[in-house]
N, C-alpha and C positions, 0 to 999 in steps of 0.2 A: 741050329736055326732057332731052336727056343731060346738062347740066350738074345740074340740079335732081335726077334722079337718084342723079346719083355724089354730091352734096355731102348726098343726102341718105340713102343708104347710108351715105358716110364720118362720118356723124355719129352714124347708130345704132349704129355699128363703136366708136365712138369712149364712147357712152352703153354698149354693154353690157360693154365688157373696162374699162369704169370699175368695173360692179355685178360685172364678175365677180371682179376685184379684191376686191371689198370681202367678197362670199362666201369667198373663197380665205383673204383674211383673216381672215373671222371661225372659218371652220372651222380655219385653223391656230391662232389663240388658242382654242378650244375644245380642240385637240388637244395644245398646251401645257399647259393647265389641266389636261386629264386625265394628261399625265407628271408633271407639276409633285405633282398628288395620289398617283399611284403611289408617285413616288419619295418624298413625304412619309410614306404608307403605310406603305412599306420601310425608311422613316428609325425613325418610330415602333415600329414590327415589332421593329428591332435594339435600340431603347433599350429596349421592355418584356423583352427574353430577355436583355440583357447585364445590366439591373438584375435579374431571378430567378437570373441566374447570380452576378450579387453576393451575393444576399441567399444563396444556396445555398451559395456558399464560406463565407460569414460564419456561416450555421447550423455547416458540417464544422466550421470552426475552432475557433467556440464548444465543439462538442459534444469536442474532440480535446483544447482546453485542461482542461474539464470532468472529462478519463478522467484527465487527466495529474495534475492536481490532486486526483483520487480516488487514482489509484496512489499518489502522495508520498506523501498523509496516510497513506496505508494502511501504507506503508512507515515512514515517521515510527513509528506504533502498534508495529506487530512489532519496530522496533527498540528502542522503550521498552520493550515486556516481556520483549524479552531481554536488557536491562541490567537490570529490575529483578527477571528469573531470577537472572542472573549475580551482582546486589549479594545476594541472599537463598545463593546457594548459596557465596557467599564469607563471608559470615557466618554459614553453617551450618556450612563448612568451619573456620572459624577458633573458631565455640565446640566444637565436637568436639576439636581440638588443644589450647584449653583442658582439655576435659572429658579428658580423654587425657595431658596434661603434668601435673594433678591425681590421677588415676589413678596414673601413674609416680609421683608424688614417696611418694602415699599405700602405693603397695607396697615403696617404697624406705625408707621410715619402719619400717612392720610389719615388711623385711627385718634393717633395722641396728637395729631391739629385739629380733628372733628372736632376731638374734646376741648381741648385750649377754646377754640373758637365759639362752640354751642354751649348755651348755656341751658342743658339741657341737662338730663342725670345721666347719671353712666348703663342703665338701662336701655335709653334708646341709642348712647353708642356702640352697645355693642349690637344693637340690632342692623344700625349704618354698615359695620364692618362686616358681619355675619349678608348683607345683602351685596357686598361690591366683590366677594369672592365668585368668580361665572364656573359652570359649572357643566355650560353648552360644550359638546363632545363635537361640534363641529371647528371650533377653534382652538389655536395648540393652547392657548392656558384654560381653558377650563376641557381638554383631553386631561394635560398634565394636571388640573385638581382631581378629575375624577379616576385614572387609573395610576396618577402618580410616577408615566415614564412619556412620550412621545410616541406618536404612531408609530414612525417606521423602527423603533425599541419594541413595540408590542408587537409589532408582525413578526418580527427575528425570534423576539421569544416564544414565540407560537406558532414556528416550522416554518417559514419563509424565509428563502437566504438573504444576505447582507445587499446584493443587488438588487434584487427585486422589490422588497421593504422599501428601500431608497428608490426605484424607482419609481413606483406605484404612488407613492406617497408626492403631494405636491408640495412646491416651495413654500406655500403659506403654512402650512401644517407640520415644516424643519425647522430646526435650530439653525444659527449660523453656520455650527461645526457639523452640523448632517450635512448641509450643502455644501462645503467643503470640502471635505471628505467624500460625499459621493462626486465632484467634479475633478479632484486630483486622483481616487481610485482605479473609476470606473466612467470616465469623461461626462458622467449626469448632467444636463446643463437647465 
């Protein structure tokens, strides 16, 4: 009976660390599975926040080329309207010099007929000449004797924009080309 015993204990011995085995087993594949999902989890976890953080750098960027390409343009604009200040107050500058070198020749004409004609000395022609220059800031040629450009030239130059100069400024007190210019610009009339 002791043999039949022990061979038959060494057998259940042998039957239960086979099942227990195979429990050990299955609860460590069970407990693989459940790393194996975590760490898929965790995998998953980093790809959706590394893709928000893509898409979030890609919105900054957008929105940063967006401003930068607002600035240019904006700077592009300011820089055309103050070249086409600059080409307007170079071409107001230059009919003034006109209107000014015609001025000169026309009181240099009236002076060498004063003279032809009076038979007076050259003294008091030049005092005739030196008297028909007007010098009254209420009228554009004695504005342009005494500051040498046109009102609405002086108000530009001295921080008033290109419309408002011209419009502020009245017809008797512009050039031809100021009124001009302010009615095909800016419809001045």
């Amino acid at each position: 009976m002791n043999k039949a015993y022990i061979i038959g204990t060494v057998s259940l011995s042998i039957l239960l660390a086979g099942c227990g085995n195979q429990t050990s087993s299955k609860s460590s594949n069970s407990s693989s599975k459940a790393r194996s999902e975590s760490v898929s989890k965790k995998n998953s976890i980093k790809k959706a926040s590394s893709i928000a953080l893509a898409k979030q750098k890609s919105s900054e960027s957008k929105a940063k080329k967006d401003s930068e390409s607002k600035a240019q343009s904006m700077s592009i604009a300011s820089s055309e309207s103050e070249s086409s200040a600059l080409a307007y107050s170079q071409s107001v500058s230059s009919a003034n010099a006109a209107y000014s070198s015609s001025v000169s020749a026309r009181n240099a004409q009236s002076s060498s007929a004063s003279q032809a004609s009076s038979a007076s000395s050259s003294n008091s022609a030049a005092q005739s000449n030196s008297s028909s220059i007007s010098y009254d800031t209420n009228t554009l040629t004695g504005f342009l004797n005494t500051y040498g450009e046109t009102p609405a030239a002086y108000k530009m130059q001295h921080g008033m924009s290109e419309k408002e100069a011209l419009e502020t400024t009245p017809n008797t007190m512009k050039t031809s080309g100021e009124i001009q210019y302010g009615y095909m610009t800016y419809g001045i009339k």
